[in-house]
Backbone and ligand atoms as CSV (ligand in chain L), in Angstrom:
chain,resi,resn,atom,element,x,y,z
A,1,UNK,N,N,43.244,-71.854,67.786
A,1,UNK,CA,C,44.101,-71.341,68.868
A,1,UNK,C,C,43.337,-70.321,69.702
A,2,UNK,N,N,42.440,-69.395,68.804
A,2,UNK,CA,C,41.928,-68.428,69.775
A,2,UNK,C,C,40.481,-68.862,70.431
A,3,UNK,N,N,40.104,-70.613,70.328
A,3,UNK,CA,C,39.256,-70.967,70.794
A,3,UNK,C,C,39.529,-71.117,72.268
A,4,UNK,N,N,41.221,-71.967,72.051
A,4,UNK,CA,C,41.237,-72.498,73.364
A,4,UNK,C,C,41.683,-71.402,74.341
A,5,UNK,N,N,42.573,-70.037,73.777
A,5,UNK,CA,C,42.782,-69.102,74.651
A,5,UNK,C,C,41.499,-69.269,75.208
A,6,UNK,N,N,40.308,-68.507,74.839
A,6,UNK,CA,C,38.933,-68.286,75.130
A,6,UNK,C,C,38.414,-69.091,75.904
A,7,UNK,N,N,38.183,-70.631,75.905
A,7,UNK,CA,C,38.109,-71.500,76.578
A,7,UNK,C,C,38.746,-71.769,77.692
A,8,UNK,N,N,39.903,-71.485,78.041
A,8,UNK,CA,C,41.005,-71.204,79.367
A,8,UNK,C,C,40.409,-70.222,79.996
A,9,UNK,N,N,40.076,-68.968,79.561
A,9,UNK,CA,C,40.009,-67.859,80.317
A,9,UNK,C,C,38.727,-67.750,80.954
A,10,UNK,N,N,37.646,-68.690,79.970
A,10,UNK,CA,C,36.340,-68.873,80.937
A,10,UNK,C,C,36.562,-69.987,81.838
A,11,UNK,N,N,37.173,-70.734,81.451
A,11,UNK,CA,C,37.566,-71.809,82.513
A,11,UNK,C,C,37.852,-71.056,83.579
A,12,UNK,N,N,39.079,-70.353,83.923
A,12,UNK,CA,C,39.628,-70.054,85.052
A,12,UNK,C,C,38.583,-69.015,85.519
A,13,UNK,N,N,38.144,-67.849,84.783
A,13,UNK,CA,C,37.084,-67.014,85.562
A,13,UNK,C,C,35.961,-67.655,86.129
A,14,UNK,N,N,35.647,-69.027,85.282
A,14,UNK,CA,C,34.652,-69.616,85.768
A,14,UNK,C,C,34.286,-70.314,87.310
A,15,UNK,N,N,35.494,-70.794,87.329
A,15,UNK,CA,C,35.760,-71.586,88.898
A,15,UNK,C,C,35.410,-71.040,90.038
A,16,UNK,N,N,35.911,-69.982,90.248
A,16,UNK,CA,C,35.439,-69.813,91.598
A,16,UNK,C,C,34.250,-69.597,91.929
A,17,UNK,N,N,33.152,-69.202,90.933
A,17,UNK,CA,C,31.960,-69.459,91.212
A,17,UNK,C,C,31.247,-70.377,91.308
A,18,UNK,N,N,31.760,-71.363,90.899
A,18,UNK,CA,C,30.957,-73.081,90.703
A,18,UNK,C,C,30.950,-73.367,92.176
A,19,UNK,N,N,29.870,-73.375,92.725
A,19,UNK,CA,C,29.452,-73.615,94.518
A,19,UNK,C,C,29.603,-75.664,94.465
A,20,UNK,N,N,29.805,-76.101,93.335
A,20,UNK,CA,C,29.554,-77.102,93.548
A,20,UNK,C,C,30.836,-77.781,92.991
A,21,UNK,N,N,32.281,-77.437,92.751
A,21,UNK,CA,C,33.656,-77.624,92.626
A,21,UNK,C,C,33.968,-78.084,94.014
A,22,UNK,N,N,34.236,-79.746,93.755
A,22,UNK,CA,C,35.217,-79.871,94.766
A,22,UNK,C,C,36.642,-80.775,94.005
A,23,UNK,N,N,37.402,-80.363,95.090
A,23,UNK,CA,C,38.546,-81.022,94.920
A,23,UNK,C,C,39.212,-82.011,95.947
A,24,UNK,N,N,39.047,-83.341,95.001
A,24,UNK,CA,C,39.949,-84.947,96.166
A,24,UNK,C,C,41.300,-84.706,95.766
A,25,UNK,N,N,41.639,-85.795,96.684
A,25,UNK,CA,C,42.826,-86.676,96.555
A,25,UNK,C,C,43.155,-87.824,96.517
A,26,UNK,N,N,43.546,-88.572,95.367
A,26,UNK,CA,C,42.755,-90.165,95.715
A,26,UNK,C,C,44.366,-90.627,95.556
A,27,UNK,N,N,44.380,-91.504,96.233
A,27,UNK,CA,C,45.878,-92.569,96.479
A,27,UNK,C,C,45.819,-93.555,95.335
A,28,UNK,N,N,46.764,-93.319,94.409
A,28,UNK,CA,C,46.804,-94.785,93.001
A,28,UNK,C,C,47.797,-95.422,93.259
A,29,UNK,N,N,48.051,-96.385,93.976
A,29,UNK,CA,C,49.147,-97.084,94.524
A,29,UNK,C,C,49.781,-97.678,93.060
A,30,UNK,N,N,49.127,-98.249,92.121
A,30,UNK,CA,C,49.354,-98.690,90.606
A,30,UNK,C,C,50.242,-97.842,89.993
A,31,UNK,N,N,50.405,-96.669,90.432
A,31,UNK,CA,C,51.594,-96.197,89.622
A,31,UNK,C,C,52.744,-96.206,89.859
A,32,UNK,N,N,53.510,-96.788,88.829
A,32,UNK,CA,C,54.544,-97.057,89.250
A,32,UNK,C,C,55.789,-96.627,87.939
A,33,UNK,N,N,55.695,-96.290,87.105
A,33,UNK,CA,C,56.201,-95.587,86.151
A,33,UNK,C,C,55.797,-94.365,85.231
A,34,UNK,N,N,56.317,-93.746,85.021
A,34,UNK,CA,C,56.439,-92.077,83.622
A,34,UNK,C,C,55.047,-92.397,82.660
A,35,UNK,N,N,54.625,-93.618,82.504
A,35,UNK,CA,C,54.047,-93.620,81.581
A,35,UNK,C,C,52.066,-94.124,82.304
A,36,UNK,N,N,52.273,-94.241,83.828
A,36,UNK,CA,C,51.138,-94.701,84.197
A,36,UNK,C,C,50.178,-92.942,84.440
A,37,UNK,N,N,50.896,-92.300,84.803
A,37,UNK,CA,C,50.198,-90.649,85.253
A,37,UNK,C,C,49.215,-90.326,83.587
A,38,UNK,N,N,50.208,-91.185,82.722
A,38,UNK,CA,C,48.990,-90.324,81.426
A,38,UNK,C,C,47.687,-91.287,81.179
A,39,UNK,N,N,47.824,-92.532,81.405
A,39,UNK,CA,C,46.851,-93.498,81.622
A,39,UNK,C,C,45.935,-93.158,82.450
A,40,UNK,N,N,46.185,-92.552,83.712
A,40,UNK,CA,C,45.194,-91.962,84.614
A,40,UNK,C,C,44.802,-91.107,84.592
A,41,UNK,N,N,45.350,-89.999,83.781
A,41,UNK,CA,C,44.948,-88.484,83.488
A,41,UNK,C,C,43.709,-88.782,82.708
A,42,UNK,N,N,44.191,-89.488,81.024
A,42,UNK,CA,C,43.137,-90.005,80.352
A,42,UNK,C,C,41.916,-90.036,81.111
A,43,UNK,N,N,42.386,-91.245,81.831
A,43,UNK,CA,C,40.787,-91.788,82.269
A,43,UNK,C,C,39.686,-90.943,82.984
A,44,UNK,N,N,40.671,-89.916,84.136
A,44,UNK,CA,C,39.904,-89.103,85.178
A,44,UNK,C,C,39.336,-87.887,84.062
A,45,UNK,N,N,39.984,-87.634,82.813
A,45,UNK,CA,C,39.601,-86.232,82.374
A,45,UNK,C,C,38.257,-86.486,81.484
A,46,UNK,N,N,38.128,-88.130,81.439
A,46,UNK,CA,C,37.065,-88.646,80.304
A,46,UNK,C,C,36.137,-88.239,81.146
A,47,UNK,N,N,35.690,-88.493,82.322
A,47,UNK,CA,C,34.625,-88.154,83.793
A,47,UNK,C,C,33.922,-87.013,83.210
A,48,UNK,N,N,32.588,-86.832,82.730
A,48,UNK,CA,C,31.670,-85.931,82.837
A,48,UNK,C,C,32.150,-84.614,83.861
A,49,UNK,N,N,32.240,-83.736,83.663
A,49,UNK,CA,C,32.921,-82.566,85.354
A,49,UNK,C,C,33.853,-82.321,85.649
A,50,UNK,N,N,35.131,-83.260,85.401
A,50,UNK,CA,C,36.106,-83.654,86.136
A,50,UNK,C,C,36.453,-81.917,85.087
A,51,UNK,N,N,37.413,-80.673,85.639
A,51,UNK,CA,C,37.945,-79.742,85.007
A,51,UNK,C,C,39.563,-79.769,85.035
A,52,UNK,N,N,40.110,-80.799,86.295
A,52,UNK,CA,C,40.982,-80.345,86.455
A,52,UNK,C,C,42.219,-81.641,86.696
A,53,UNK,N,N,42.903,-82.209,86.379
A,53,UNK,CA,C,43.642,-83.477,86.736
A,53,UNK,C,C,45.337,-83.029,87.065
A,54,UNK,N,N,45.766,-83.736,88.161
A,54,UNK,CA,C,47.214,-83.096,88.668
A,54,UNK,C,C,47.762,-84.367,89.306
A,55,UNK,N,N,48.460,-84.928,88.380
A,55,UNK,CA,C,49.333,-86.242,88.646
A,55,UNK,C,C,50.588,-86.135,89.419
A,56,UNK,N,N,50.620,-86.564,90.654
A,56,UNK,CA,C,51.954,-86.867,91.422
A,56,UNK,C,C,52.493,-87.995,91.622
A,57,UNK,N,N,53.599,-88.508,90.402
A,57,UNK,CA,C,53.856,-89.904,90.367
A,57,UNK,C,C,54.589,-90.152,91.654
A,58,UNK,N,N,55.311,-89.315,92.191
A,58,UNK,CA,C,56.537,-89.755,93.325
A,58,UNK,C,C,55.252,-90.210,94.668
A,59,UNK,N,N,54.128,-89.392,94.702
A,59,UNK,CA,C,53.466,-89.888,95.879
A,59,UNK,C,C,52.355,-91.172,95.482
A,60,UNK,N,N,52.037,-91.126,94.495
A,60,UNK,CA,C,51.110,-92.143,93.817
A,60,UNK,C,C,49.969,-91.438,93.657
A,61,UNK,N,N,49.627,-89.805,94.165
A,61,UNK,CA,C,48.110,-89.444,94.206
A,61,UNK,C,C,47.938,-88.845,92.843
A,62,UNK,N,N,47.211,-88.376,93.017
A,62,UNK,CA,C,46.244,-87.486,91.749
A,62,UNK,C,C,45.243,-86.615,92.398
A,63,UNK,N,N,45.289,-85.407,92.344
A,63,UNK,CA,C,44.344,-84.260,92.727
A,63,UNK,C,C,43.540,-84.228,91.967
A,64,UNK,N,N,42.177,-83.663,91.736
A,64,UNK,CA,C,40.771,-84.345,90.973
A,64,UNK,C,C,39.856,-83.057,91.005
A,65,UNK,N,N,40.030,-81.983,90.441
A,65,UNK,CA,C,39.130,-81.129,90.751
A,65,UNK,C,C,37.806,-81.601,89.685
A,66,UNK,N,N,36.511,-81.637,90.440
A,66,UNK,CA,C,35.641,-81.350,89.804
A,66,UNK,C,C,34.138,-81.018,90.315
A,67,UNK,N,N,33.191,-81.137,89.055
A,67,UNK,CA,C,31.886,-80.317,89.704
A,67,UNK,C,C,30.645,-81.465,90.245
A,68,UNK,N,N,30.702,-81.387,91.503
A,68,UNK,CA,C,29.934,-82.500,92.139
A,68,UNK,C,C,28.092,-82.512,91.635
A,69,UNK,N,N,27.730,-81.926,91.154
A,69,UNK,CA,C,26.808,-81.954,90.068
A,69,UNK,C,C,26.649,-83.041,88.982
A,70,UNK,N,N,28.009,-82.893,88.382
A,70,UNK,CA,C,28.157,-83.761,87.394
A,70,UNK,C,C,28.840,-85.399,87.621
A,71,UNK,N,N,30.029,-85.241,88.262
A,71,UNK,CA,C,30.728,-86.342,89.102
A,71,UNK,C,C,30.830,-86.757,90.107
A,72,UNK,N,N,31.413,-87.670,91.003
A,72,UNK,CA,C,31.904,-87.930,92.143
A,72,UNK,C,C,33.072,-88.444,92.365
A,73,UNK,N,N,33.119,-89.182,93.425
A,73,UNK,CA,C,33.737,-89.626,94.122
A,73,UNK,C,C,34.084,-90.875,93.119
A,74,UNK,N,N,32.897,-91.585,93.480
A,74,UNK,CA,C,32.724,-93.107,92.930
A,74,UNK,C,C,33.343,-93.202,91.641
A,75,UNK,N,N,32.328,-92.127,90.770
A,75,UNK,CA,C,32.544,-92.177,89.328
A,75,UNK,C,C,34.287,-91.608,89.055
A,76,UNK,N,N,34.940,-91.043,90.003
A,76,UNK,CA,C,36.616,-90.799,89.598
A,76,UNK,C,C,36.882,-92.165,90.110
A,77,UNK,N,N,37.073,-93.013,90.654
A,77,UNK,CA,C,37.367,-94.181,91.543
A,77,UNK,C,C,37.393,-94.976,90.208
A,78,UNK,N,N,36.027,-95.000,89.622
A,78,UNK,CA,C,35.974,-96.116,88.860
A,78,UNK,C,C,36.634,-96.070,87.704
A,79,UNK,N,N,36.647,-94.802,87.016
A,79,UNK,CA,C,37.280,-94.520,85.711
A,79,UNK,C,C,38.665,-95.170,86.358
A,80,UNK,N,N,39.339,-95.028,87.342
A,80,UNK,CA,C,41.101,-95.410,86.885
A,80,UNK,C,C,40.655,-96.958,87.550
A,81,UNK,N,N,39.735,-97.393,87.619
A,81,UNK,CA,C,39.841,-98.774,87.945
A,81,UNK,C,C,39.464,-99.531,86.487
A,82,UNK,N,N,38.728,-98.901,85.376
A,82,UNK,CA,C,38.533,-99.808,84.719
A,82,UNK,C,C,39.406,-99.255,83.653
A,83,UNK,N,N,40.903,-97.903,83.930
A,83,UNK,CA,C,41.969,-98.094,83.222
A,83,UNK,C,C,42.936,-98.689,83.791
A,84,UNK,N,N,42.905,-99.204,85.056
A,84,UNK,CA,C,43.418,-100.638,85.555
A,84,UNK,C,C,44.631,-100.139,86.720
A,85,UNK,N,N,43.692,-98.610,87.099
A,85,UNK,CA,C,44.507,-98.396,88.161
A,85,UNK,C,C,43.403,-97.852,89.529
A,86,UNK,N,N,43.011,-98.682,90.304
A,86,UNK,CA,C,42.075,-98.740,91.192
A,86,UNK,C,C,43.016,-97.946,92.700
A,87,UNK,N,N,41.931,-96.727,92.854
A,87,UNK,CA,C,42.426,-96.187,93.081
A,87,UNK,C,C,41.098,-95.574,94.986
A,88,UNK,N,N,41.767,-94.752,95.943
A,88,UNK,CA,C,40.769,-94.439,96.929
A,88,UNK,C,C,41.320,-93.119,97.272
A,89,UNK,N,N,40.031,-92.635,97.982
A,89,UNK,CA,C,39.868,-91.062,98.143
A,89,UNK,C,C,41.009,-91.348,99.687
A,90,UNK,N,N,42.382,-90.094,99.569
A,90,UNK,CA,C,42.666,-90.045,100.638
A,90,UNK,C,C,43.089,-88.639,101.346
A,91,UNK,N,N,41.933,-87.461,100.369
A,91,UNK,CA,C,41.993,-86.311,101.125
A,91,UNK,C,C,40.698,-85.455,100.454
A,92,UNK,N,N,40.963,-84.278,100.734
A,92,UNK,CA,C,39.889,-83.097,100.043
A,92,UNK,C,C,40.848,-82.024,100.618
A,93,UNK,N,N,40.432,-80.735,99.339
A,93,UNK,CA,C,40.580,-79.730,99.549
A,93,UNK,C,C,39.723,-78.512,99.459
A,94,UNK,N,N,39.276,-77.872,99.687
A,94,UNK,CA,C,38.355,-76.553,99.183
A,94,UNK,C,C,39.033,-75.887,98.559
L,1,CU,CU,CU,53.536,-97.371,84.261
């Protein structure tokens, strides 16, 4: 328990310094029920980088924070395509 406190708290202090954190928005039109957002969480959080996953079933997206060092674009794209929800970038945020 007092790993993951510890682990949270460098997480969050950690972020804003990572020059190389970005955050998409990719459109998963495939979702279509309660049980597809954890299928895609899975897949995007398996991603080397990926720190951060935020499922919005009512719009179909998924917010994607991660460290472009380690991941991309492509490589989030593909993870929910080969959990069978193929998916495209349809924003960014800083
Ligand atoms: Cu479903």
């Amino acid at each position: 328990m007092k790993k993951v406190i510890a682990g949270l708290v460098l997480l969050t202090l950690g972020m804003p310094v990572w020059a190389a954190t970005r955050i998409v928005v990719l459109s998963v039109p495939g979702m279509n029920c309660a049980a597809c957002p954890i299928t895609v969480k899975k897949a995007l959080d398996r991603v080397p980088g990926v720190s951060k996953v935020e499922v919005r079933l009512q719009k179909r997206e998924v917010t994607v924070t991660f460290d472009d060092a380690l991941a991309s674009v492509e490589a989030l794209t593909l993870a929910t395509r080969d959990a069978g929800y193929p998916s495209s970038q349809v924003g960014s945020a800083k």
